[in-house]
N, CA, C and O of each residue as an XYZ file, in Angstrom:
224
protein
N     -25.917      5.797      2.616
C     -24.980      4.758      2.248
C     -23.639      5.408      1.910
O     -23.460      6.447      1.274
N     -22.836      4.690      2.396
C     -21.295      5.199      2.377
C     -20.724      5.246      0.935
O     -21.044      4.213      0.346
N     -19.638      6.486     -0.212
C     -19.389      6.122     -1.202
C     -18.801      4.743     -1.293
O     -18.156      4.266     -0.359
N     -18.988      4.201     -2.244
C     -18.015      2.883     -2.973
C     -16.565      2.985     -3.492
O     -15.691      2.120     -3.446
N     -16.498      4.378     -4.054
C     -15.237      5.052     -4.732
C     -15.122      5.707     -4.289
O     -15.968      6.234     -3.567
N     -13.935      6.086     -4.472
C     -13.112      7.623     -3.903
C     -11.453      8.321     -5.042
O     -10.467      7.865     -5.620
N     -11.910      9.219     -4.853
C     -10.576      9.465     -5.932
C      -9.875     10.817     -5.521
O     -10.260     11.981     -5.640
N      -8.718     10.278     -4.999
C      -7.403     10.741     -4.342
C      -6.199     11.045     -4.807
O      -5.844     10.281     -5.704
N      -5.082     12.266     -4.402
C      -3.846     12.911     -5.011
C      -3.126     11.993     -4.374
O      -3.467     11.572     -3.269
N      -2.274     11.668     -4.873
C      -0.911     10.810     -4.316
C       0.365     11.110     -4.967
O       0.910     10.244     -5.652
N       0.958     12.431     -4.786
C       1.747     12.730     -4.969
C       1.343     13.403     -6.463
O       0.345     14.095     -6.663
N       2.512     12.978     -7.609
C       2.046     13.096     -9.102
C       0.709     12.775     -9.924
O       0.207     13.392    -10.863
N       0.170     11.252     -9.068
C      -0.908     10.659     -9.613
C      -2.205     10.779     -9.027
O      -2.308     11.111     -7.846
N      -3.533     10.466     -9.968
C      -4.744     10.496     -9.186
C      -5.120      8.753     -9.174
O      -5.033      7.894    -10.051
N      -5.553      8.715     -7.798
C      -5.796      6.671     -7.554
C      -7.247      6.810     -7.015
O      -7.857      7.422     -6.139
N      -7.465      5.927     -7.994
C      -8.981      5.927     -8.249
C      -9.185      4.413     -6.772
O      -8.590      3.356     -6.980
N      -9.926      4.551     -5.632
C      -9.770      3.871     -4.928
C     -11.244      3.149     -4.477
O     -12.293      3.793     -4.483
N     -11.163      1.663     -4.072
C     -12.885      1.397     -3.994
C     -12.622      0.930     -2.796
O     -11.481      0.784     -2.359
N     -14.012      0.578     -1.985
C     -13.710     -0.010     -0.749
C     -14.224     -1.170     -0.682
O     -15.280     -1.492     -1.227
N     -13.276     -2.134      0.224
C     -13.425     -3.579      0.195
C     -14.453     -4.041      1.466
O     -14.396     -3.621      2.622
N     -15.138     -4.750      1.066
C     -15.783     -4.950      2.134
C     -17.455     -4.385      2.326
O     -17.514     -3.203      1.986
N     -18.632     -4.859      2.722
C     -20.307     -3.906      3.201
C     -20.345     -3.930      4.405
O     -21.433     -4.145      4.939
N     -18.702     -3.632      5.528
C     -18.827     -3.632      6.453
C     -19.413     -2.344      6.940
O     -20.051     -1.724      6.089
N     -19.319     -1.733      8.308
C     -19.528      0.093      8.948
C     -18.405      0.343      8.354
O     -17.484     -0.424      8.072
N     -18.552      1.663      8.146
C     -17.503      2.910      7.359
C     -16.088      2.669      8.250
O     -15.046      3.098      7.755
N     -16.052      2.166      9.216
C     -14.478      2.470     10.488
C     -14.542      1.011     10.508
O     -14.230      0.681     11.652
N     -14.848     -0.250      9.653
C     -13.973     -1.279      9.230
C     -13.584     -1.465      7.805
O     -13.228     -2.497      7.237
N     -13.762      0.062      7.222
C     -13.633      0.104      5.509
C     -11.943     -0.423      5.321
O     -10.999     -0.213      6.083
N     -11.971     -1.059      4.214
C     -10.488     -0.712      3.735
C     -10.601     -0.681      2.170
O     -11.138     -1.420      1.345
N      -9.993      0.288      2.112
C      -9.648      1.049      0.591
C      -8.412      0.353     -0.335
O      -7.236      0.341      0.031
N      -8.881     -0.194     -1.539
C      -7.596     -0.558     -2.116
C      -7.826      0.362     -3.270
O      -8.750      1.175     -3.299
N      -6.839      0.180     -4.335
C      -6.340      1.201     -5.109
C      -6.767      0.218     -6.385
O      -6.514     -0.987     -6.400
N      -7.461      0.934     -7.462
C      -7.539      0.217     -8.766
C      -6.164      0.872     -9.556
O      -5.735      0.072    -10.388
N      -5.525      1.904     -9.497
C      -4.665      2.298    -10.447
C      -4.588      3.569    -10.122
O      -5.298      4.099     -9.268
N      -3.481      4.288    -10.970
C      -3.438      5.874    -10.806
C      -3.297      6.098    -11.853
O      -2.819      5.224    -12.575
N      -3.692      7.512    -12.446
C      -3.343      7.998    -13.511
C      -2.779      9.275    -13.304
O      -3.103      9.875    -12.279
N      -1.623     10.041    -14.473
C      -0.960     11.335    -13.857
C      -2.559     12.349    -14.576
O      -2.889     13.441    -14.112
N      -3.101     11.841    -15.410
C      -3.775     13.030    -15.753
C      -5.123     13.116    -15.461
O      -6.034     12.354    -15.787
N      -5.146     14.230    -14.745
C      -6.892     14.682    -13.667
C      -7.616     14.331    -14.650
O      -8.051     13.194    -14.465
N      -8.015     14.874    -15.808
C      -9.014     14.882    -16.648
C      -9.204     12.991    -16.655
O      -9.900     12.407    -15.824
N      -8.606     12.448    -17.509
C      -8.699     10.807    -17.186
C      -9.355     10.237    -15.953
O     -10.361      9.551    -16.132
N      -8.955     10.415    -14.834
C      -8.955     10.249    -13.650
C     -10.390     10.318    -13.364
O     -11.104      9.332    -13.179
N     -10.832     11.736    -13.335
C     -12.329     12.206    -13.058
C     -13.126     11.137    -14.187
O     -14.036     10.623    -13.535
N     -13.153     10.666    -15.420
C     -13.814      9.828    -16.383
C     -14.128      8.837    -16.035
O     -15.252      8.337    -16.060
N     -12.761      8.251    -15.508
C     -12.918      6.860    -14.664
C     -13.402      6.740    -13.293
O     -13.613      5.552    -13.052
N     -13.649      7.456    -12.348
C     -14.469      7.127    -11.372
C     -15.637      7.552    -11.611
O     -16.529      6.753    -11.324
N     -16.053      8.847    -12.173
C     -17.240      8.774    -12.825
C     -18.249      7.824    -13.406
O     -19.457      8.021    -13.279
N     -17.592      6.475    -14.238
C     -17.526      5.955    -15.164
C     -18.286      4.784    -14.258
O     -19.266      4.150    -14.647
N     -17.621      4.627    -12.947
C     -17.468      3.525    -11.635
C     -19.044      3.734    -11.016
O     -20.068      3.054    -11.077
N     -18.557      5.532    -10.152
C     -19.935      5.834    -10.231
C     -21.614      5.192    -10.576
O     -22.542      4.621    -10.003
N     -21.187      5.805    -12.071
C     -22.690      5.723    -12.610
C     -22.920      3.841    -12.987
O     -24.016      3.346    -13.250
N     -21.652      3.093    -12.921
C     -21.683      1.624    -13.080
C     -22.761      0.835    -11.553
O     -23.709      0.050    -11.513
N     -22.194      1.357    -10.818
C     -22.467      1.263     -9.339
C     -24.137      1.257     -9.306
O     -24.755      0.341     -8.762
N     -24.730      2.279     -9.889
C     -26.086      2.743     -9.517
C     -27.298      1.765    -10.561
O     -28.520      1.789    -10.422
N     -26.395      0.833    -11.744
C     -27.279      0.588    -12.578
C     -27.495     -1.269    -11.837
O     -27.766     -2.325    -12.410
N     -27.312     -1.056    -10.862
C     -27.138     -3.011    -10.840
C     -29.160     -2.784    -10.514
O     -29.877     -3.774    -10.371
């Protein structure tokens, strides 16, 4: 199964990104929940998404 999240450099910031859609991986589209400038934060919150993801 394809990730749900993804967490990406964009310049200064890290954008914590999910994908829209339970289509195949090559009709994914990725929107952006937010960015944060600081990695440490960043890694918490998709982490956070992660382990949210696995408890349904």
């Amino acid at each position: 199964m394809p990730d749900q999240f993804k967490l990406t450099r964009q310049g200064k910031t890290w954008q914590i990104m999910a994908r829209k859609g339970a289509g195949a991986a090559t009709e994914a589209a990725w929107i952006s929940l937010g960015g944060c400038p600081d990695q440490v934060v960043a890694v918490r919150v998709w982490l956070a998404l992660v382990a949210l993801k696995g408890r349904k």
